[in-house]
C-alpha positions in Angstrom: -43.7 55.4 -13.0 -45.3 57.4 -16.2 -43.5 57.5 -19.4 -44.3 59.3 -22.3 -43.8 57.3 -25.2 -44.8 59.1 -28.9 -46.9 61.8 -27.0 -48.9 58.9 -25.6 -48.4 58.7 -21.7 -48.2 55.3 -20.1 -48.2 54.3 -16.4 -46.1 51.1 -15.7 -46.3 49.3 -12.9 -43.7 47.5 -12.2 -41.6 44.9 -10.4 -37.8 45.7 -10.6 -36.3 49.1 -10.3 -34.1 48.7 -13.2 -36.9 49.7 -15.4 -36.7 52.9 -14.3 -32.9 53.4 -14.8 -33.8 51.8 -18.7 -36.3 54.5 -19.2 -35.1 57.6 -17.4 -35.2 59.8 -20.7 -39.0 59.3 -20.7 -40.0 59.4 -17.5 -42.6 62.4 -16.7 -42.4 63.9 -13.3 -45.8 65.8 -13.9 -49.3 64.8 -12.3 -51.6 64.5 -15.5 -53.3 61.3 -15.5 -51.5 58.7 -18.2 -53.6 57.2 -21.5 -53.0 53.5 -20.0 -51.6 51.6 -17.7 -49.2 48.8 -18.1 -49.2 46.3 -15.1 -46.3 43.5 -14.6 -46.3 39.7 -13.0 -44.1 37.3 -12.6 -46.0 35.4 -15.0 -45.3 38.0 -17.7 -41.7 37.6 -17.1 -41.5 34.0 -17.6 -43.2 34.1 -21.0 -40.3 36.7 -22.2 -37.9 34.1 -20.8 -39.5 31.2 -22.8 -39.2 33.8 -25.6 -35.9 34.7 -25.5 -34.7 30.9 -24.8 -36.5 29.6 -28.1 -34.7 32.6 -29.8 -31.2 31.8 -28.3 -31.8 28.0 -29.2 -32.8 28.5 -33.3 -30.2 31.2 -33.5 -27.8 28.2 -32.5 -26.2 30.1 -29.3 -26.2 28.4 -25.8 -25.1 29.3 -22.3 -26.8 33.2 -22.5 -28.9 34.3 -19.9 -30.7 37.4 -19.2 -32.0 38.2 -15.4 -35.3 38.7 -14.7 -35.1 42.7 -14.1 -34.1 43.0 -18.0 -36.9 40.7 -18.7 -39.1 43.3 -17.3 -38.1 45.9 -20.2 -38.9 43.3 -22.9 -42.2 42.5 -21.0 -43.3 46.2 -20.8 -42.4 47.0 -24.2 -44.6 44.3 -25.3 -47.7 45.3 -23.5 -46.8 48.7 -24.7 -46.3 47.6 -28.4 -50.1 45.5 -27.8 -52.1 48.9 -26.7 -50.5 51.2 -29.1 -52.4 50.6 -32.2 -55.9 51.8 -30.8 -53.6 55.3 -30.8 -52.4 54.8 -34.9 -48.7 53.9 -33.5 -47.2 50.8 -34.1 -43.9 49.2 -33.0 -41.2 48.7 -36.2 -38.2 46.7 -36.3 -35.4 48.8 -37.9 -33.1 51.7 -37.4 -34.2 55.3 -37.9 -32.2 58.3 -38.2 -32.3 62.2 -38.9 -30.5 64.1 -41.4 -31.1 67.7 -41.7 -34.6 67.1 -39.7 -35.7 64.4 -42.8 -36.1 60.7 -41.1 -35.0 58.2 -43.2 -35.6 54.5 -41.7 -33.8 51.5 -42.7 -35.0 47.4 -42.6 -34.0 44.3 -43.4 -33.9 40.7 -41.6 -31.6 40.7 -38.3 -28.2 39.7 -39.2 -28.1 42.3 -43.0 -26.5 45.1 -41.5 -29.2 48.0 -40.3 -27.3 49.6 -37.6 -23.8 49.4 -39.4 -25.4 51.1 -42.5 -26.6 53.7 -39.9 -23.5 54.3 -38.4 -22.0 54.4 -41.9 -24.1 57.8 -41.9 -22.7 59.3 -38.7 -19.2 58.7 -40.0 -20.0 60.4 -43.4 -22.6 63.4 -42.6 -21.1 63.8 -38.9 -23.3 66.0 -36.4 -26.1 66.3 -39.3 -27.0 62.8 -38.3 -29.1 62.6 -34.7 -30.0 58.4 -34.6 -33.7 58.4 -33.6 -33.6 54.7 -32.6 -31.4 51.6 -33.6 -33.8 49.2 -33.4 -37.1 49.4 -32.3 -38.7 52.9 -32.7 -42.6 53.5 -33.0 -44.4 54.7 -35.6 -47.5 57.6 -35.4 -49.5 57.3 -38.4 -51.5 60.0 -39.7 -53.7 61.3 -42.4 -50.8 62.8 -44.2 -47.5 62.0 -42.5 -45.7 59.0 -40.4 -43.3 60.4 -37.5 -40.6 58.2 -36.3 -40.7 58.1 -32.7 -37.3 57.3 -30.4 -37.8 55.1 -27.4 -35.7 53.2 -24.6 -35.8 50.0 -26.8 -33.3 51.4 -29.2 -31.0 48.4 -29.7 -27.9 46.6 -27.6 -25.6 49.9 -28.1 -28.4 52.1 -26.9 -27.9 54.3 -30.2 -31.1 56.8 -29.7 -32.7 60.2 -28.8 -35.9 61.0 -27.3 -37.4 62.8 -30.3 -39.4 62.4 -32.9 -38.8 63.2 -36.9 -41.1 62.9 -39.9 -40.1 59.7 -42.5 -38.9 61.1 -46.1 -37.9 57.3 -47.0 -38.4 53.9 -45.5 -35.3 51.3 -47.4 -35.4 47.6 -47.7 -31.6 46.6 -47.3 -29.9 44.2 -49.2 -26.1 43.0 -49.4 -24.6 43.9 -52.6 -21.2 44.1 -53.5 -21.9 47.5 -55.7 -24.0 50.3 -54.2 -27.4 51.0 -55.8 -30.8 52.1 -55.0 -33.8 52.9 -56.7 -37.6 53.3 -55.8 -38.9 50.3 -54.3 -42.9 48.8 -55.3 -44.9 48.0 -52.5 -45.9 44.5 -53.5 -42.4 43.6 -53.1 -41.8 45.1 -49.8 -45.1 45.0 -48.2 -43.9 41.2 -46.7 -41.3 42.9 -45.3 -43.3 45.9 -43.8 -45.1 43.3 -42.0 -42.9 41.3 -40.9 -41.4 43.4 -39.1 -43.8 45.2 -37.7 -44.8 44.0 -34.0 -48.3 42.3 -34.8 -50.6 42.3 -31.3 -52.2 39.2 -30.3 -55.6 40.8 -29.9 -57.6 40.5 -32.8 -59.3 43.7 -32.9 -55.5 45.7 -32.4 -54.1 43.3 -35.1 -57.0 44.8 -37.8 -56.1 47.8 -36.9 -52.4 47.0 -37.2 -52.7 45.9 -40.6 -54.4 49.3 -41.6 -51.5 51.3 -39.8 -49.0 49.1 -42.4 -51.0 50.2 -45.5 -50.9 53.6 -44.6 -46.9 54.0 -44.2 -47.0 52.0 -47.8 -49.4 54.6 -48.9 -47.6 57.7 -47.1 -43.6 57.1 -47.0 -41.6 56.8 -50.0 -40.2 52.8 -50.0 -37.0 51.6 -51.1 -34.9 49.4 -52.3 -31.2 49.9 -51.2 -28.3 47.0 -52.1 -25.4 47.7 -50.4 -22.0 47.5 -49.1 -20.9 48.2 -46.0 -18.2 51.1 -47.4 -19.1 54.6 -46.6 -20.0 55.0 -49.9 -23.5 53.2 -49.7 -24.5 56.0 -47.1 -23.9 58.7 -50.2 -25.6 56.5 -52.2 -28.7 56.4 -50.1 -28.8 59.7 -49.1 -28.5 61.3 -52.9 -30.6 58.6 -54.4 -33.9 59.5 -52.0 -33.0 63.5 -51.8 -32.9 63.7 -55.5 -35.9 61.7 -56.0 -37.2 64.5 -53.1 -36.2 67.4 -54.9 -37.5 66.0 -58.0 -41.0 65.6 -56.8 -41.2 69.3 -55.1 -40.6 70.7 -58.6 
């Protein structure tokens, strides 16, 4: 199987069809020869179990259990996430969305309320709104732009599109009982840029990981967004980083 994952083409070998299923919308059926390949043991699946299960325990849940063919996904995506740096992509933790063809892609810690701030969108701005990816889209990095990529790994609702959109904004959420946003300074959410950012285990790919993160501080607009989870705090959002848009082009 090849997918093409943010123009980058990637041959996986792997060991349980339901792979295939999870990735259908990328799959390419034509004979070019892919960037890199991705090959799958048993071994690889284990360490995503062991991964999961420490999860599941400091999270406090007990009694879940995923089978090893959905163990595969999370074990490709990893190898994935570990090659894509040498090509200025990296994986990001969050959930990005189009409006209008602007990406705007929102962060916080698991558990603040990404995805119901995104579907606070769709509810408001209807069929403007195309979700890119709910949870784990990758970022292309270049000298003057960072496009939001969709992929299969797009969250437990599979909320996503295989497309791709430039970032206008990148928001820091926060729970707030009154709506408010306002432009963010990258010293305060550089920790969280990195953190959740997927951070390879090769040395050389982390370097070059690190870089990638300076240059979406550099390129995207960051903010700050405290919200509630009321339609409302998707108007907020959306005026806040259009006006400060607007402002900037005149």
């Amino acid at each position: 199987m090849i997918i093409k994952l943010a123009d980058i083409r990637i041959a996986v070998n792997n060991i349980y069809p339901y792979i295939e299923k999870y990735c259908a919308d990328y799959i390419c059926y034509d004979r070019r020869r892919a960037d890199f390949t991705v090959d799958i043991s048993d071994e690889d699946i284990a360490r995503e179990r062991a991964a999961v299960e420490r999860t599941v325990a400091a999270e406090g849940h007990s009694g879940i259990e995923f089978g090893d063919p959905y163990l595969e996904t999370l074990a490709v995506y990893r190898k994935i996430a570990e090659r894509m740096p040498s090509y200025d992509t990296v994986l990001f933790h969050g959930s990005a969305l189009a409006i209008d063809g602007d990406g705007y892609l929102f962060t916080a810690k698991s558990g603040t309320g990404k995805s119901t701030h995104t579907r606070l969108w769709r509810e408001r701005f209807g069929d403007r709104v195309v979700m890119i990816n709910d949870d784990k889209p990758l970022l292309h990095i270049d000298d003057g732009s960072v496009i939001a990529y969709g992929t299969p790994w797009n969250g437990k609702h599979r909320l996503g599109t295989n497309a791709s959109v430039p970032l206008r904004g990148l928001c820091v959420l926060g729970r707030a009982e009154q709506n408010s946003i306002f432009p963010a300074e990258r010293r305060q959410v550089y920790p969280t840029l990195l953190g959740q950012t997927y951070r390879p285990h090769d040395p050389a790919a982390l370097v070059r990981t690190l870089e990638l993160v300076d240059r979406i501080a550099e390129i995207v607009p960051l903010w700050s967004l405290q919200c509630n989870m009321e339609s409302c705090a998707a108007s907020c959002a959306y005026l806040g980083m259009q006006s400060a848009s607007q402002q900037k082009g005149n």
